[in-house]
C-alpha positions in Angstrom: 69.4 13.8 -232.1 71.6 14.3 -229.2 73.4 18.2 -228.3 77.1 17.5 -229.0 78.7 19.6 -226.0 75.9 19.5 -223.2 72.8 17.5 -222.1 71.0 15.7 -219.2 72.0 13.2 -217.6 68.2 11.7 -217.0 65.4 13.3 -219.4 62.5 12.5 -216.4 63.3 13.2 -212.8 60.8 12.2 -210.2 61.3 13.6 -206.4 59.3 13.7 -203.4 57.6 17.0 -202.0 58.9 16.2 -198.9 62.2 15.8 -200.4 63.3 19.6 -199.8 65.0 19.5 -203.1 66.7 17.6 -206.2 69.9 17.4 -207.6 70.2 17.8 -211.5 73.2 17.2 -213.5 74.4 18.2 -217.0 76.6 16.6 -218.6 79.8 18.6 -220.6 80.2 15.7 -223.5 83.6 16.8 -224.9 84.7 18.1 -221.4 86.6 21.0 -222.6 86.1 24.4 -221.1 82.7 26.2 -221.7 79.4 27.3 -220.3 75.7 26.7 -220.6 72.5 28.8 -218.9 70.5 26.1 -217.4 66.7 27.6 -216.2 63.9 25.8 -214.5 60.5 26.4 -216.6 56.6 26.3 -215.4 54.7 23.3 -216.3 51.8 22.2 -213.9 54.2 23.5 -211.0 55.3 27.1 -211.2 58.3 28.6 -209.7 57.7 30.4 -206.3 54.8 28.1 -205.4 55.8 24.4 -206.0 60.1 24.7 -206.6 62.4 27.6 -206.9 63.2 29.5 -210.1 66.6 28.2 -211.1 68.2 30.7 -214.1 72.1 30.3 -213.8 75.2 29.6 -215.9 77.3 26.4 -215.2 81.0 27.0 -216.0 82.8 24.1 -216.9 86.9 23.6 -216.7 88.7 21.8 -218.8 88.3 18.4 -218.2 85.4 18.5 -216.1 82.3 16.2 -217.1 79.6 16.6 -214.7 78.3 19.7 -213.2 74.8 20.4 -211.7 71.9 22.6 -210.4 70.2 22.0 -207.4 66.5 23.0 -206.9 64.7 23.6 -204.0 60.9 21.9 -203.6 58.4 23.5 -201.7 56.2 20.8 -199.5 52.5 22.1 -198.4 50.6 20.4 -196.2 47.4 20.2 -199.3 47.1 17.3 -201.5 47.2 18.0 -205.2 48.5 16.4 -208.2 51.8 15.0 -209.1 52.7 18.0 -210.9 55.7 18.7 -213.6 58.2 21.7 -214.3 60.9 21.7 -216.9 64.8 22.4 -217.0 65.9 24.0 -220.1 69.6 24.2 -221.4 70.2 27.9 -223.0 73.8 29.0 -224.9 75.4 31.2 -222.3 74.0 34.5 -221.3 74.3 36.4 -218.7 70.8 36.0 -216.8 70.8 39.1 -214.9 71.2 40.9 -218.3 69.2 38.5 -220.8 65.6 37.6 -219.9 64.9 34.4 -220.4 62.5 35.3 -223.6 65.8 36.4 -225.3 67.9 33.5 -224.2 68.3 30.8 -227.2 67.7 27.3 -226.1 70.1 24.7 -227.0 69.4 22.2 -229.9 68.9 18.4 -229.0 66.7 15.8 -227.6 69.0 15.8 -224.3 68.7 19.5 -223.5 65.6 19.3 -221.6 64.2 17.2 -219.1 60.7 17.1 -216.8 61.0 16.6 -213.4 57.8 15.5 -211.8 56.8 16.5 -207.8 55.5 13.6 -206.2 52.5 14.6 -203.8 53.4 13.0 -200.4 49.7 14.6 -199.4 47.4 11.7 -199.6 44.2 11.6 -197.3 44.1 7.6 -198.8 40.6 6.2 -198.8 38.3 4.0 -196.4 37.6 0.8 -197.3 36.1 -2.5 -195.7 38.7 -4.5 -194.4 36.7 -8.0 -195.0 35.5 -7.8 -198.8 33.0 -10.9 -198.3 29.7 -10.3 -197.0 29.3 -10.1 -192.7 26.6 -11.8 -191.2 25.7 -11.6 -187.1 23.1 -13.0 -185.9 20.7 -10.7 -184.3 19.8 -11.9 -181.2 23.4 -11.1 -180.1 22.9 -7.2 -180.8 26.7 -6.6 -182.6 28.3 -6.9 -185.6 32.0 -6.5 -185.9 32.6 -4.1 -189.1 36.5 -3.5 -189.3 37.5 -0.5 -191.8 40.6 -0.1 -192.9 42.8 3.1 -194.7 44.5 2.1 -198.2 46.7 4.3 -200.5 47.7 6.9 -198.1 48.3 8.1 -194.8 48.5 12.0 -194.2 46.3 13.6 -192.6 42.4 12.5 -190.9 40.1 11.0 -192.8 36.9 10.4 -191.0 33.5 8.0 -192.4 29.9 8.7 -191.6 27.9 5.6 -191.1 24.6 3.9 -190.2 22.8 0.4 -190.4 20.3 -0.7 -192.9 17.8 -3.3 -192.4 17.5 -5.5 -195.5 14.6 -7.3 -196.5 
């Protein structure tokens, strides 16, 4: 069941590291005059590392449907893991004055969503360019090998090789 007065527009965000930040809105359903505390909360990606700690009240006016938060993403130069954090909707308290563990969260399937942090990070793999076995004949003294880089493109990615003799 849906929150009457407020609620997310989207309940799963996804946005790139490199994005610098995301946009979330919450949505005032009866669009009369009120307030909600909107805070951003840990999940695989914690506040200060991966994304800023958001903890704020949006004021709505009369009339006014849409309001939103904006969040800043922190972009590293490591791969890791898509990683999630959650936004919470809280009845209005003052967050200077309430900590969060006091705050009461508001009731409804709509009242929280997961935003996921896209890695943009990824080394990619090496593979073989030609997946069918390559045959030269020996008395030339080269084979052509071509290897190619799938599934990502930041950062060096280096191969160590040699020949075998089969028998």
């Amino acid at each position: 069941m849906k929150n009457e007065n407020f609620g997310f527009a989207c309940l799963h965000y996804s946005v790139s590291e490199a994005s610098k930040s995301i946009k979330i809105n919450v949505i005032n359903k009866k669009k009369i005059a009120g307030s909600v505390r909107v805070r951003t909360i840990d999940q695989e990606a914690y506040a200060g590392q991966d994304f800023e700690l958001v903890d704020t009240v949006l004021n709505f006016k009369q009339g006014e449907a849409v309001s939103f938060i904006t969040v800043i993403i922190n972009d590293d130069d490591n791969w890791e893991p898509d990683e999630d954090f959650w936004v919470q909707l809280y009845e209005p308290s003052d967050p200077s004055s309430v900590p969060i563990e006091n705050a009461v969260p508001l009731i409804g399937a709509d009242t929280k969503t997961i935003v996921t942090i896209i890695d943009d990070d990824k080394p990619g793999s090496l593979a073989f360019e030609d997946s069918k076995p390559i045959k030269a004949v020996a008395s030339s003294g080269v084979a052509e090998v071509n290897i190619i880089r799938k599934n990502g493109s930041d950062g060096i990615v280096k191969v160590d090789w040699e020949t075998i003799q089969l028998d």
